[in-house]
N, C-alpha and C positions, 0 to 999 in steps of 0.2 A: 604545738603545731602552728606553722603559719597560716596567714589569709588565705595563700595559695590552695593549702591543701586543704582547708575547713569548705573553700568554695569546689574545689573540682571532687571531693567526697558528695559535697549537698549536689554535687550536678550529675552524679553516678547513680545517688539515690533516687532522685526523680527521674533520672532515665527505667531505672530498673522499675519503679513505680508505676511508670507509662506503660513499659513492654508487658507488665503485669494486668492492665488493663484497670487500675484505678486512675483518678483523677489527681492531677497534679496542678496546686497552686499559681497563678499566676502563666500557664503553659494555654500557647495558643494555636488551635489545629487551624490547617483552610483545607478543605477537600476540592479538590477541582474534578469536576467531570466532563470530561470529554468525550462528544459526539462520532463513538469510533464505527467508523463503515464496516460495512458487511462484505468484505471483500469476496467471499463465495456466494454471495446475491447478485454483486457487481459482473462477476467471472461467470455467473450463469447466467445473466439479463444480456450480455453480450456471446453467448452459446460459444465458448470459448473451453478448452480446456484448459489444465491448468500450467502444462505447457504452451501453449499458444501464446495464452493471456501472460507472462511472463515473457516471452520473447517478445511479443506484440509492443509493450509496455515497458522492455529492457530491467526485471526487477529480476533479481536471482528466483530458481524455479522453487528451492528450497525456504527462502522466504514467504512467499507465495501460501507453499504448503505451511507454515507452522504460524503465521495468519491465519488460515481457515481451519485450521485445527485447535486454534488455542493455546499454542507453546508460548508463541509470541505476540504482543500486540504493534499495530505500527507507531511509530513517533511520530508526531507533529509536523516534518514538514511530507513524512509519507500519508498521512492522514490528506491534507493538503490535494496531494498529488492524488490518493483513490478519489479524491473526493471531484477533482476535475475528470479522473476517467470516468465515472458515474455520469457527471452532467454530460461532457465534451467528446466524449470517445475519438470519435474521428478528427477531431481537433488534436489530442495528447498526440493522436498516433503518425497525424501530419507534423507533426512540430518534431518529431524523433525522426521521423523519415524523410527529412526533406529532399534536396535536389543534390544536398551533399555527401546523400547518405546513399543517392540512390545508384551508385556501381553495387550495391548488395543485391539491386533488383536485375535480376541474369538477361531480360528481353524488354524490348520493348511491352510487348501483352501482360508480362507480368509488374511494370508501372501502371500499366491503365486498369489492371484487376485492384492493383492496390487503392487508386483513385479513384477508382467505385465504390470499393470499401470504405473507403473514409466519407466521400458522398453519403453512400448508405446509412456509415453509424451517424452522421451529422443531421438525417433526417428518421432517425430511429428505427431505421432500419434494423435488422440483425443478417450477421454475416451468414453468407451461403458458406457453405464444404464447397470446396474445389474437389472432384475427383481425383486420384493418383494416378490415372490416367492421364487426366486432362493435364496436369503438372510434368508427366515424362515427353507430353509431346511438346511440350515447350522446349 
């Protein structure tokens, strides 16, 4: 047998070795642990559903859900980003919605509710309900 095959045989063994949960020669682990956010602590300290806070924040609503459920956890540069909605809120949500964003906002009224909102979360506010009412007569 050649060197090829005597070494990818010894590198099969110690993989299977590993997966077996003994210890393998000269094999070296790093564990990294990362500081993963509470995204339904975050989703409920800003009284948000989990729609809202998805649209609010532009993240799929399905992601959202399988973050707070545990299917999924977030990546690094999503970590990042909960991790600015947590401190900045109305900062994230000024920075999405700026002036270029704002023909999505149907009135006037409903720019300056949203500039209150973001006021509000920037001083720790938590966002009011708008009525459904209060939303048709706009």
């Amino acid at each position: 047998m050649s060197k090829f095959g005597r070494d990818l045989i010894e590198s099969l063994t110690q993989a299977a070795d590993h997966a077996r949960g003994k210890k393998v020669p000269g094999m070296r682990i790093t564990v990294v642990e990362v500081d993963v956010p509470d995204v339904k602590a975050i989703r409920e300290s800003l009284r948000m559903s989990q729609t809202r806070f998805a649209n609010a924040f532009q993240i799929p609503l399905a992601t959202v859900k399988n973050w707070e459920q545990g299917r999924r956890h977030p990546d690094a540069p999503a970590i990042a980003y909960l991790k600015a909605i947590k401190n900045k809120p109305g900062e994230v949500i000024g920075a999405l919605w700026n002036s270029e964003t704002s023909y999505l906002l149907r009135s006037s009224q409903n720019a300056a509710r949203l500039h209150k909102a973001i006021a509000d979360l920037n001083t720790g506010k938590r966002l009011a309900r708008v009525s459904t009412a209060a939303r048709r007569a706009n």
